[in-house]
C-alpha positions as CSV (number, residue, x, y, z in Angstrom):
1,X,100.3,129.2,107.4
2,X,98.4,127.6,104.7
3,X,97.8,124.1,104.3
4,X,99.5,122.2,101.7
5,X,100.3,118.8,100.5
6,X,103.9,118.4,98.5
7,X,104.1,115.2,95.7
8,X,107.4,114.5,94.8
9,X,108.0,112.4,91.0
10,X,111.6,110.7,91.2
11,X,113.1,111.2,88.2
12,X,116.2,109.1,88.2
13,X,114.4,105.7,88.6
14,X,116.1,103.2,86.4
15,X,114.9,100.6,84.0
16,X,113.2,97.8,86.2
17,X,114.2,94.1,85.7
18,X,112.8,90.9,87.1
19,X,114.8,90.3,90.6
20,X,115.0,94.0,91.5
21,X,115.1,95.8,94.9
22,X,112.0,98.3,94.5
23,X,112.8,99.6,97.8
24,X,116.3,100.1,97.9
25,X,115.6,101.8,94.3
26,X,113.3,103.2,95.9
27,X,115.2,104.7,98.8
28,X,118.3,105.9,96.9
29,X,117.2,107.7,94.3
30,X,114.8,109.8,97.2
31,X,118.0,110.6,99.3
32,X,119.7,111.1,95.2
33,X,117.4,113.6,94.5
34,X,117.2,115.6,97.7
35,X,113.4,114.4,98.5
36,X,114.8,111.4,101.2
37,X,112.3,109.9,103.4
38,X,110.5,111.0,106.3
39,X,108.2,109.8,108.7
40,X,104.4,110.0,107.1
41,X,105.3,109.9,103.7
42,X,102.8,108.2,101.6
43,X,105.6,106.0,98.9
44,X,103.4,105.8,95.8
45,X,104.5,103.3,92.8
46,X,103.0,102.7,89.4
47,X,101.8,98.7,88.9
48,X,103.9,98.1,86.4
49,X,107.6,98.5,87.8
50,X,106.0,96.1,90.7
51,X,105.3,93.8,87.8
52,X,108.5,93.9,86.4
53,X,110.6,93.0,89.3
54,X,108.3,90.3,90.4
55,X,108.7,88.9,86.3
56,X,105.2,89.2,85.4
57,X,106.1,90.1,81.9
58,X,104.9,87.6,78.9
59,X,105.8,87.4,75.6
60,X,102.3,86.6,73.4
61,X,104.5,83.8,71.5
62,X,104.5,81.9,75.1
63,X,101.0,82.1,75.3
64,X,98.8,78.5,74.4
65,X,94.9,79.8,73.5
66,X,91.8,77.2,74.3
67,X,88.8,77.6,72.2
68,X,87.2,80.2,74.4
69,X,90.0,82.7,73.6
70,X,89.7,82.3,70.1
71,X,86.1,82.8,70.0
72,X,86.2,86.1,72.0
73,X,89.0,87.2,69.9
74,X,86.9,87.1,66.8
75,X,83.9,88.5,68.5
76,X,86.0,91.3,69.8
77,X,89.0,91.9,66.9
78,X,91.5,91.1,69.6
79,X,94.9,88.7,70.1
80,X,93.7,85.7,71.3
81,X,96.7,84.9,73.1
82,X,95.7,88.3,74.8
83,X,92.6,87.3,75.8
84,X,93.7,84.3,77.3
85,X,96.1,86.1,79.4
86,X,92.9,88.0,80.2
87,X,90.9,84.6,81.2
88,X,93.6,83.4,83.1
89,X,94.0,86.3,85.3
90,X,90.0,87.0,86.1
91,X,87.1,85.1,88.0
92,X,84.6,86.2,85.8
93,X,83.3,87.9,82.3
94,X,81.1,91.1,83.1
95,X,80.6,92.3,79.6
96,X,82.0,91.1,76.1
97,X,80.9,93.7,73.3
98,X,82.0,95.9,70.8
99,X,85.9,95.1,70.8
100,X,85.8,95.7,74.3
101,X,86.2,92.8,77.3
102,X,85.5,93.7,80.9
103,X,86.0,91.1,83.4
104,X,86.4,90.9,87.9
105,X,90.1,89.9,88.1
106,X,91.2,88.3,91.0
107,X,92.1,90.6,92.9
108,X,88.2,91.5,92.8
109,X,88.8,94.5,90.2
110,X,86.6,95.4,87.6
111,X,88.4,96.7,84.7
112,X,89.0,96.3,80.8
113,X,91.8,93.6,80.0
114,X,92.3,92.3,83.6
115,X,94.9,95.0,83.7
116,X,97.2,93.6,81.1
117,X,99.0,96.5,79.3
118,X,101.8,96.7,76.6
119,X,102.8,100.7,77.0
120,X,106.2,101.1,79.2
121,X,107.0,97.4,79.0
122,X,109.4,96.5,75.7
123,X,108.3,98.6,73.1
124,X,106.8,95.7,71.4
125,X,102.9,95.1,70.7
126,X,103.9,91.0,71.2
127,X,105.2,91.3,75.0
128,X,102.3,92.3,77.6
129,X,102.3,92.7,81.4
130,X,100.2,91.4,83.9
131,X,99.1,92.8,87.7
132,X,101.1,91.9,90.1
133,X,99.9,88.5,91.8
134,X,99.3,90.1,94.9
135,X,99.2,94.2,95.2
136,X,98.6,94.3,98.7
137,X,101.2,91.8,99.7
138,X,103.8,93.7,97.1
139,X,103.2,96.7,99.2
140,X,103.7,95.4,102.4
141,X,106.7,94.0,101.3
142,X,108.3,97.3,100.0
143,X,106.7,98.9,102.9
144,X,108.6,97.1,105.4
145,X,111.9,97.0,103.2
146,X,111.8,101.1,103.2
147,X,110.9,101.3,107.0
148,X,113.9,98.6,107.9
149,X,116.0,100.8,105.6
150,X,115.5,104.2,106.4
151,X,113.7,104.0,110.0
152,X,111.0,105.9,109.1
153,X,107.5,105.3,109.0
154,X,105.4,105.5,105.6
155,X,102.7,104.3,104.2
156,X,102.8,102.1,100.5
157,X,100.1,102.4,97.5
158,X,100.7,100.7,94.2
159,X,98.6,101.9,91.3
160,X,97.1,101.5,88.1
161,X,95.5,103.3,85.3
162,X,91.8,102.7,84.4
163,X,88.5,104.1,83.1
164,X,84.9,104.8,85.4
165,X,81.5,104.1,84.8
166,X,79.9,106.5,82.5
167,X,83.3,108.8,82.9
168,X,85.5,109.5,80.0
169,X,89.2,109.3,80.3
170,X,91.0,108.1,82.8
171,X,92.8,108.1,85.9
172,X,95.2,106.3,88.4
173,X,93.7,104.0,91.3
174,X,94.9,102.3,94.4
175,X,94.8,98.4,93.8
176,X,97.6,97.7,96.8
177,X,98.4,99.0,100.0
178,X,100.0,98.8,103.1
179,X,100.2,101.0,106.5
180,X,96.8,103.3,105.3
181,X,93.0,103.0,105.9
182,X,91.6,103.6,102.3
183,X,88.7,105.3,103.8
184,X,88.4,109.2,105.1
185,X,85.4,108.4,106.8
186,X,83.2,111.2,107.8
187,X,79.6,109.7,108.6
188,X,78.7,110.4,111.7
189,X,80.5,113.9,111.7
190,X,79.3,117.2,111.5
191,X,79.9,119.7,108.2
192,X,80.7,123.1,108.3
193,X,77.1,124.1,109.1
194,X,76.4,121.4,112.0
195,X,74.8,118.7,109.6
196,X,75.0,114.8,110.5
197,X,76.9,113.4,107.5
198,X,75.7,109.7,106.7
199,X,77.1,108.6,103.5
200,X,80.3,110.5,102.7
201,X,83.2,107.9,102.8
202,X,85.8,109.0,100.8
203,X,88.0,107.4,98.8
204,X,91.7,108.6,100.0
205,X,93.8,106.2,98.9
206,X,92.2,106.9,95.1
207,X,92.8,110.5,95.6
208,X,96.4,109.8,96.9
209,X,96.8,107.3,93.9
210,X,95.3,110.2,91.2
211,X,97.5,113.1,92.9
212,X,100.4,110.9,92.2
213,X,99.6,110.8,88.3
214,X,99.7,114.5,87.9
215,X,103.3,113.8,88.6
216,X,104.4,110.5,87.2
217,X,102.4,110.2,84.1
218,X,101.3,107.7,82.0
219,X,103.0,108.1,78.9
220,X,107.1,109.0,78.2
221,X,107.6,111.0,81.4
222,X,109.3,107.5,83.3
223,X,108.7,108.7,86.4
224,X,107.4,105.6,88.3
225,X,107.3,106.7,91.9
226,X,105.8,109.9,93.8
227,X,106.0,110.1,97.1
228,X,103.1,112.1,98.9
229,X,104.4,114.4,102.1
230,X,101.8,116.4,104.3
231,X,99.1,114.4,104.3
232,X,97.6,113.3,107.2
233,X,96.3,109.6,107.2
234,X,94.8,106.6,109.5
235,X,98.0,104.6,109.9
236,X,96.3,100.5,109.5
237,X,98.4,97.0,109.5
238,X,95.4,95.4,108.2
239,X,94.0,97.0,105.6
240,X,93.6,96.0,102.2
241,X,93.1,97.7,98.3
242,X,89.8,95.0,98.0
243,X,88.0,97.2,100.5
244,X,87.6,99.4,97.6
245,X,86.0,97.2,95.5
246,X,82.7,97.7,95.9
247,X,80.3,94.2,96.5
248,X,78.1,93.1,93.7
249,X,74.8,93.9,95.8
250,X,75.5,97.4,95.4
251,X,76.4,97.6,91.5
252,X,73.4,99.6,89.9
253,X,74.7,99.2,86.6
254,X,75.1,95.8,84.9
């Protein structure tokens, strides 16, 4: 038999609210649409419902600017409330320049806007939302509400959308996780033709969070949770989305 991977997109996720059950959402609407849960599944879910129900929604009108924000919004033609959403939620500036402002947010990801966004949140330029606080405890936590609720054993990867380095478009990425090592690591294996691999770690929880998109979407689709069956993976308690942030020693491009 051949080998194959099945994503399911569930379609009858409702509007999120701050206070929600993301789980027991979650759960229902899998059994609702005939997908239900089964032991292995990988539960994949966009950043942004997380967001929601953990009320990290801001209005702009709420937001108070310092004299920092205001200068990078004139240097860069944006909000400056939005940029001092974007202050508050990073540890550093990388790069400020032509209208763009990249910054390390705390959660150690280098990105454009600290991951603010306004699509899919009110239909309203003047209300953003931010990353959740805490991506890998978010998953743990509707990792262990799913296992307690259906008795099965899955894995949890929260996403978000974001360009690459000298890579136009792009694509969706693990920032949380729970019950998967990120890594398919093959160094120290042998290929096909008996060579000693020594570099080749791959990225699986990226490739899990990408394979999702081709079924959620980013735009009108409202399909904010896939969940990955098939796929075999290294079941971990401790790992954590930062492990794919690569260290500043190894950056070749600054």
């Amino acid at each position: 038999m051949a080998k194959k991977i099945v994503v399911y997109g569930l379609e009858t996720v409702p509007k999120i609210e701050p206070g929600d059950d993301l789980a027991k959402i979650i759960v229902e609407c899998a059994e609702k649409e005939g997908v239900g849960i089964e032991d292995g599944d990988i539960v994949v879910v966009s950043s942004k419902i997380v967001s929601k129900a953990e009320g990290r929604i801001v209005p702009l009108e709420n937001v108070e600017v310092c004299e920092k924000a205001v200068e990078l919004g004139e240097k860069t033609g944006k909000d400056p409330r939005l940029v001092q959403l974007i202050l508050n939620e990073s540890e550093e500036l990388v790069k400020v320049e032509r209208g763009h402002i990249i910054v390390k947010t705390r959660h150690g990801i280098v990105c454009a806007n600290a991951g603010i966004d306004r699509s899919n949140v009110a239909g309203r330029e003047d209300v953003v939302v931010l990353l959740p606080i805490d991506p890998d405890k978010s998953a743990r936590s509707i990792r262990e509400s799913i296992m307690k609720l259906t008795g099965k054993t899955v894995a949890v990867i929260i996403t978000d959308t974001y360009g690459r380095p000298l890579r136009e478009g792009q694509i969706d990425m693990a920032i949380g996780l729970s019950g998967i090592n990120p890594f398919k690591d093959y160094r120290g294996k042998k290929d096909w033709m008996g060579y000693t691999l020594k570099i080749k770690r791959i990225a699986l929880a990226d490739e899990i969070a990408a394979a999702a998109e081709l079924v959620k979407g980013n735009g009108g689709e409202g399909i904010p949770v896939a969940i990955i069956r098939g796929l075999e993976y290294r079941v971990s308690e401790k790992a954590s989305a930062r492990e794919l942030n690569m260290i500043r020693e190894k950056w070749l491009f600054r």
